[in-house]
C-alpha positions as CSV (number, residue, x, y, z in Angstrom):
1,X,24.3,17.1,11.7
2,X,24.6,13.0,11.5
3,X,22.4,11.0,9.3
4,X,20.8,9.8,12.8
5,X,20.2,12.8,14.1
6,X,18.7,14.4,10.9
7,X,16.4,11.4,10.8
8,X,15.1,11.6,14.5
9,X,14.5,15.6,13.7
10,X,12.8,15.1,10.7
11,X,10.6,12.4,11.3
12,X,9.4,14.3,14.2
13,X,8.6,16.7,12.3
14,X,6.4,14.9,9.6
15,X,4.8,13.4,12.7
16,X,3.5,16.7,14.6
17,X,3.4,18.0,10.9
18,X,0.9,15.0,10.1
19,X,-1.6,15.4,12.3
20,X,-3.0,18.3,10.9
21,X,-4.5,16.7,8.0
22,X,-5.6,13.6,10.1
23,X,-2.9,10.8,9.6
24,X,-1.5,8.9,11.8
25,X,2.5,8.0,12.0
26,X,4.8,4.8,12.7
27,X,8.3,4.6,12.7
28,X,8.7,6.3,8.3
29,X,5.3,6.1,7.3
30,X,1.8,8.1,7.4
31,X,-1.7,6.0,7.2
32,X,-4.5,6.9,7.3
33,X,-8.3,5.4,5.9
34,X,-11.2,7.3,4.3
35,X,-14.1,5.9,3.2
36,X,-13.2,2.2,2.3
37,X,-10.0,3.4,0.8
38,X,-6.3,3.0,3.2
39,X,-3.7,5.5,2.6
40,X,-0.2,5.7,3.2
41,X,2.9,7.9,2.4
42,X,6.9,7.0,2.9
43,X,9.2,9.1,3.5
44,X,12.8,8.9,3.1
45,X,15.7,11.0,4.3
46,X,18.6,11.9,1.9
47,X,22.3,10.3,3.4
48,X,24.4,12.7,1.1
49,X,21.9,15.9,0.7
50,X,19.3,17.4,2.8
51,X,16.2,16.1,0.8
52,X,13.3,14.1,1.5
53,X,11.8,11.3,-0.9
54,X,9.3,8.5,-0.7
55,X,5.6,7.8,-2.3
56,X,2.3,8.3,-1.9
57,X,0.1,4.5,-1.9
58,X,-3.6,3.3,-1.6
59,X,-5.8,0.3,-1.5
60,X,-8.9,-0.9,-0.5
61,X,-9.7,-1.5,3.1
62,X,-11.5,-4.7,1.2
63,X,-8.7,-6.1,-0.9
64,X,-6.4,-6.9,2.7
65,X,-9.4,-8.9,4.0
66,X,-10.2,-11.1,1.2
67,X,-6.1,-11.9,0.8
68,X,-6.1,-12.9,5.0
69,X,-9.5,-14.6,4.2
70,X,-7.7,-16.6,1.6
71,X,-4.6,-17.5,3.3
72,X,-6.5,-18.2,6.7
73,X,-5.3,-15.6,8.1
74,X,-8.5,-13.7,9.5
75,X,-6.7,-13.0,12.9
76,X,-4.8,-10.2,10.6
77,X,-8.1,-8.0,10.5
78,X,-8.3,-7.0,14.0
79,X,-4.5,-5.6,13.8
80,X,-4.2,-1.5,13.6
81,X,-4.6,-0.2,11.1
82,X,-1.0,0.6,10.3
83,X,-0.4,-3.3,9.9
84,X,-1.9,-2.7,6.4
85,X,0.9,-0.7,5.4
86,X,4.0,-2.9,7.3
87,X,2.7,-6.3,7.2
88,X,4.7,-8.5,5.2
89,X,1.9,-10.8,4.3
90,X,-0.7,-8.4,2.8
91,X,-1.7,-6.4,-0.9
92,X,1.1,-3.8,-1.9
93,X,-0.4,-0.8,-2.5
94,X,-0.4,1.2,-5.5
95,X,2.3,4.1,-5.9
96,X,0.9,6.9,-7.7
97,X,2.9,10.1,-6.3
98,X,6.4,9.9,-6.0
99,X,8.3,12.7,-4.6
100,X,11.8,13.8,-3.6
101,X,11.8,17.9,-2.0
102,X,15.1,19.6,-0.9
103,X,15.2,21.0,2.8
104,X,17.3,24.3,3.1
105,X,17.7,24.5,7.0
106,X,18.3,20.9,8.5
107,X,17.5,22.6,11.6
108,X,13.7,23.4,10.5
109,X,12.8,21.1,7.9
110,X,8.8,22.5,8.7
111,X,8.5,24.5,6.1
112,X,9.4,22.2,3.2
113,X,7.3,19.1,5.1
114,X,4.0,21.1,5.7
115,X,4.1,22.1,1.7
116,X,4.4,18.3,1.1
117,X,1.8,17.5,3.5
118,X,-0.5,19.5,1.5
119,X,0.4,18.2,-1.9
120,X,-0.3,14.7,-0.4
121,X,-3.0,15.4,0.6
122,X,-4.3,16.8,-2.5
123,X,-3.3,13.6,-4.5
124,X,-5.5,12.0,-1.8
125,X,-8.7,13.7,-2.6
126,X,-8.3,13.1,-6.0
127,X,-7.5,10.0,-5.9
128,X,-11.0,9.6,-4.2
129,X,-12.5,11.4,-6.9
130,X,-11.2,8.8,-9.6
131,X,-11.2,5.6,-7.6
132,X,-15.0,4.5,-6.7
133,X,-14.8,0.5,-7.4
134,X,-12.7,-2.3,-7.2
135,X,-12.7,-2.4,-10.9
136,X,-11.0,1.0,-10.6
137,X,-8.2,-0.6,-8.4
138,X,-7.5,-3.3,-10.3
139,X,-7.5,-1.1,-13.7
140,X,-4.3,0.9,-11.5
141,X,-2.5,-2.7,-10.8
142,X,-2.7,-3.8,-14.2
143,X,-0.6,-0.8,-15.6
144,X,2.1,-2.8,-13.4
145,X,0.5,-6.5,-13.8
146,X,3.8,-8.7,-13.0
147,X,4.0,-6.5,-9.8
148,X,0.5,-6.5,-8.4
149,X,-0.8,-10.5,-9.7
150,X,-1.6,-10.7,-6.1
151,X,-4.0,-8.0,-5.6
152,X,-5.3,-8.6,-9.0
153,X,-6.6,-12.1,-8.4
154,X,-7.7,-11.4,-5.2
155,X,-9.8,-8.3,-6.5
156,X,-11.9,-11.1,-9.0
157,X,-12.3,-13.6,-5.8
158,X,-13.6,-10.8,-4.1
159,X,-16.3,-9.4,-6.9
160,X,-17.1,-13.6,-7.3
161,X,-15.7,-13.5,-10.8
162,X,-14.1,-17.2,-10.0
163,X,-13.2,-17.7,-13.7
164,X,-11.4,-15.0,-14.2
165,X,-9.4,-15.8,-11.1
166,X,-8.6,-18.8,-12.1
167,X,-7.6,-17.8,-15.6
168,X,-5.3,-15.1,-14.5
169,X,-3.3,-17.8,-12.0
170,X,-2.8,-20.2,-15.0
171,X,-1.9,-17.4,-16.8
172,X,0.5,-15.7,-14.2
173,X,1.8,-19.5,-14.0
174,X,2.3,-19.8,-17.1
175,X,4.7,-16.4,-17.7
176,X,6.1,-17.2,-14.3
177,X,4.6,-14.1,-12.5
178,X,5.5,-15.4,-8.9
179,X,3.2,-14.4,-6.2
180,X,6.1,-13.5,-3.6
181,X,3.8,-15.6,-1.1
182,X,4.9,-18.8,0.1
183,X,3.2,-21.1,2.6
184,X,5.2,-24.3,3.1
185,X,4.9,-26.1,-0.1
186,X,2.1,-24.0,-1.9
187,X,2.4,-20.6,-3.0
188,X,-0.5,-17.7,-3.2
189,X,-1.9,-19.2,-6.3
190,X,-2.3,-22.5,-4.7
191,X,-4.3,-21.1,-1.8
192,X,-6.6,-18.8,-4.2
193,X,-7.4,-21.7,-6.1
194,X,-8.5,-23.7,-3.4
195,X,-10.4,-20.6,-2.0
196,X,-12.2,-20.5,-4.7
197,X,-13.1,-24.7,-5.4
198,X,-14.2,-24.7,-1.4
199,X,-16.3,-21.4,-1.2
200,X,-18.2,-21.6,-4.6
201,X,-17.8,-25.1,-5.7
């Protein structure tokens, strides 16, 4: 079978598959939100072997809307849902289950996908178990800090810790931890700080 063709068929599959367990599918991805938390799972299919790999993310449904909030770009709230996990101007999400399954028939890949399915969704209920706060978020991003200096500022602007904001932007300065956010001539940092100097100064 071509790489396309495997693709196409398995893809399908993880989207009847997916529907079971109530998420909804675009183009390589699941999503889904419960509670105030958004969820969503890649998935990725092997060129050379029959296998399926990807991740399992989440975030706060909060943490997107205080980032558009603070680079003007409220419009961004009223997109589907699914724009949380595509959009190229919003919070990456936190990877906490990687996986990588073989297929044994190409032909009927539902087997191995439903057994995944369940295993994500496991790692979803307990990942609502562990995760109550935004503290609880941000505790997950700063195992990966240079990755995730975006969320983690954002997650102090949001609880109104201002200082702490604006200490972790010198600070992320300072070590050159780039936001990845540019908006003409000012970067994310520039726009948080001035969030913050207009909304609570």
């Amino acid at each position: 079978m071509k790489y396309k063709e495997k693709e196409k068929l398995w893809l399908g599959s993880v989207k009847n598959l997916c529907k079971a367990y109530g998420w909804r599918f675009k183009g390589y991805f699941i999503f889904k939100s419960v509670g105030d938390l958004f969820f969503c799972s890649n998935f990725y299919m092997g060129r050379d072997k029959n296998e399926i790999s990807g991740w399992l993310g989440y975030k706060p449904m909060i943490i997107d809307n205080v980032f558009w909030d603070i680079i003007d770009e409220e419009a961004n709230k009223k997109m589907p849902l699914s724009f949380r996990g595509e959009a190229a101007f919003c919070v990456r999400d936190i990877h906490y289950f990687e996986y990588k399954i073989a297929i044994e028939n190409e032909l009927n890949p539902s087997v191995e996908i439903t057994q995944l399915l369940k295993n994500i969704e496991g790692k979803v209920l307990e990942k609502l178990s562990e995760s109550k706060t935004l503290e609880d978020f941000r505790n997950d991003m700063m195992t990966e800090e240079k990755r995730n200096t975006v969320g983690i500022v954002t997650s102090y602007i949001e609880e109104g810790r201002i200082e702490q904001a604006l200490t972790k932007i010198k600070e992320y300065r300072a070590n050159e931890f780039w936001s990845g956010f540019g908006f003409g001539d000012k970067d994310f940092y520039d726009l948080a700080k001035e969030f913050c100097e207009k909304k609570y100064n």
